[in-house]
LUMZA-182970 format. One record per residue: y, x, z of N, C-alpha, C in turn. Coordinates in steps of 0.1 Angstrom, whole numbers, padded with zeros to 4 digits, always signed. Example, Ala and Ser with C-alpha at 12.3 -4.5 7.8 and 13.67 -1.06 7.14 Angstrom:
# residues 2
-0057+0132+0078-0045+0123+0078-0033+0132+0078/-0022+0128+0071-0011+0137+0071+0000+0129+0079/
This chain:
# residues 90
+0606+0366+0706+0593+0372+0706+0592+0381+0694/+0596+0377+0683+0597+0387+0670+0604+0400+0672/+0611+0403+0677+0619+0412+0685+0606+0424+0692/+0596+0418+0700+0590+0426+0704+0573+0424+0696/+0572+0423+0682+0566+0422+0675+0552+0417+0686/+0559+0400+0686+0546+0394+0695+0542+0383+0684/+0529+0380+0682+0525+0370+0674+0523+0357+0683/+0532+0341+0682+0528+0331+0688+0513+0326+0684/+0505+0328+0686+0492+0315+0688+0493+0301+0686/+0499+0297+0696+0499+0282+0695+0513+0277+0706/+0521+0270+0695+0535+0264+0701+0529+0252+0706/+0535+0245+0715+0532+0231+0721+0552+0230+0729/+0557+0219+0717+0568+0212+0717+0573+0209+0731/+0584+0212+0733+0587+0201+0750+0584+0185+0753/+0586+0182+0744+0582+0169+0745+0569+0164+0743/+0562+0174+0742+0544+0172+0753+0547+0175+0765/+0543+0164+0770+0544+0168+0788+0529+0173+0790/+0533+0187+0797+0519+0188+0804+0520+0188+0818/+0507+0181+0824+0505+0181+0839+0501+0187+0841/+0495+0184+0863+0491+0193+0868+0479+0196+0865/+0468+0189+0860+0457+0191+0850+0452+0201+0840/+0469+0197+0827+0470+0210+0826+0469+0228+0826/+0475+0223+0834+0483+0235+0845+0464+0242+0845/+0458+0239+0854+0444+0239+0860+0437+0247+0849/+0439+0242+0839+0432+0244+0827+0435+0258+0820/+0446+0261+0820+0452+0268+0816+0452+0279+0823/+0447+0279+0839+0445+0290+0848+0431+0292+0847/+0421+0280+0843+0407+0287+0843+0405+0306+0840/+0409+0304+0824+0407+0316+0819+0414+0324+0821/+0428+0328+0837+0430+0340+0838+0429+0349+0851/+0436+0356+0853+0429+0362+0866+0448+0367+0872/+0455+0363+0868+0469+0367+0875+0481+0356+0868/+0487+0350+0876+0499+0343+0873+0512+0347+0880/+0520+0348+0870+0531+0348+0873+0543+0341+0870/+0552+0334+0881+0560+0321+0881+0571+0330+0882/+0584+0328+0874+0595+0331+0876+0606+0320+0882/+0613+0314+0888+0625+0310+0897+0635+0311+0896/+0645+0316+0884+0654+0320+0887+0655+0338+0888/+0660+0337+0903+0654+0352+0905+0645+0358+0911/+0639+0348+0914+0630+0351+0924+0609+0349+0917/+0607+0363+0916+0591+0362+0909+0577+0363+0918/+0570+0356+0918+0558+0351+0926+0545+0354+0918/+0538+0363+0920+0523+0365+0913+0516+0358+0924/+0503+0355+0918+0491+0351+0927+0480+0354+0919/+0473+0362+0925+0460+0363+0918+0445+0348+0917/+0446+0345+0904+0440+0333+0903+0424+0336+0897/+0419+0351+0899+0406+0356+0891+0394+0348+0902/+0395+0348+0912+0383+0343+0920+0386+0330+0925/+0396+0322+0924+0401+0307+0929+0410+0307+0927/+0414+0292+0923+0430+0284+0919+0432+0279+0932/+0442+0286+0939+0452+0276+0953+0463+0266+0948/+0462+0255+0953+0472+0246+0953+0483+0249+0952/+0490+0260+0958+0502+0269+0960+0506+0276+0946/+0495+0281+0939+0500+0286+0929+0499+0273+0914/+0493+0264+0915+0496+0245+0907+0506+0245+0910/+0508+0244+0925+0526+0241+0928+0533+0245+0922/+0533+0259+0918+0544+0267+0916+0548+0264+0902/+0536+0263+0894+0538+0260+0882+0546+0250+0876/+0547+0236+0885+0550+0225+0878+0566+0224+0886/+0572+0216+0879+0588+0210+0884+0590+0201+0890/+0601+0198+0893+0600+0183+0903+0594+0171+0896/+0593+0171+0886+0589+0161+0876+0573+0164+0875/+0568+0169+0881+0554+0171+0880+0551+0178+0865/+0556+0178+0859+0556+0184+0847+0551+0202+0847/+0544+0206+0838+0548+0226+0839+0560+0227+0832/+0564+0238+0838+0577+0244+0839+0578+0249+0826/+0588+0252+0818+0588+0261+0804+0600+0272+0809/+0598+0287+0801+0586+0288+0792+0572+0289+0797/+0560+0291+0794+0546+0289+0803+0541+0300+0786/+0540+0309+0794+0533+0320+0784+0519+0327+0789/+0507+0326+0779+0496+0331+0783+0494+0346+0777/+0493+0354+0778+0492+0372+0777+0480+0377+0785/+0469+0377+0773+0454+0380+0779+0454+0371+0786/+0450+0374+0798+0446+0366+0813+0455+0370+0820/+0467+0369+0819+0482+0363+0824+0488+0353+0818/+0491+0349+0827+0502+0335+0827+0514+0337+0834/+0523+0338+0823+0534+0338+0830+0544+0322+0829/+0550+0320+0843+0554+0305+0840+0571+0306+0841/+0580+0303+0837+0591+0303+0836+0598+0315+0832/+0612+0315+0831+0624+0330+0829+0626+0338+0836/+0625+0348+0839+0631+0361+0847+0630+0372+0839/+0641+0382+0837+0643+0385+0822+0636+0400+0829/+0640+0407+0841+0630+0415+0845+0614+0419+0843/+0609+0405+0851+0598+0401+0848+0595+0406+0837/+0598+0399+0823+0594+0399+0810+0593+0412+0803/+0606+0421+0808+0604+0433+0807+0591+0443+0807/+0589+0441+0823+0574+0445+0828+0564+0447+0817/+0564+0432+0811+0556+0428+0807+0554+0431+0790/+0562+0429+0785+0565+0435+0772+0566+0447+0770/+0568+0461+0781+0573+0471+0776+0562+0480+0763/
């Protein structure tokens, strides 16, 4: 993140588990998420309703959220895809 002269806010360790709860909470305040997969990246617009589909997306088999889980304004971005990040940082 120093690299693209980003200031962290607030770290929260791996070994806080966050749930699907969480998750919820953390989408109130945005209006677009984005889940990376691998290679495969999934937006959903979350500004007028949270779908279960896009909770899903967020969390791992473990029910857990997925890391990394980055908030940028009212984005959320949830896991790696180095494209993606691009986008997003340019």
């Amino acid at each position: 993140m120093a690299a693209n002269k980003i200031d962290i806010k607030e770290e929260v360790r791996a070994s806080q588990k966050l749930n699907e709860a969480d998750a919820k909470k953390i989408l109130k305040a945005a209006n677009k998420l984005i889940v990376a997969k691998g290679k495969k990246v999934s937006e959903f617009s979350v500004a007028v309703n949270i779908k279960t589909d896009a909770i899903e997306a967020m969390l791992g088999p473990t029910g857990n959220l997925r890391a990394p889980t980055l908030v940028i304004g009212k984005t959320v971005v949830v896991g790696f895809n180095e494209e993606a990040y691009k986008k997003l940082f340019k």
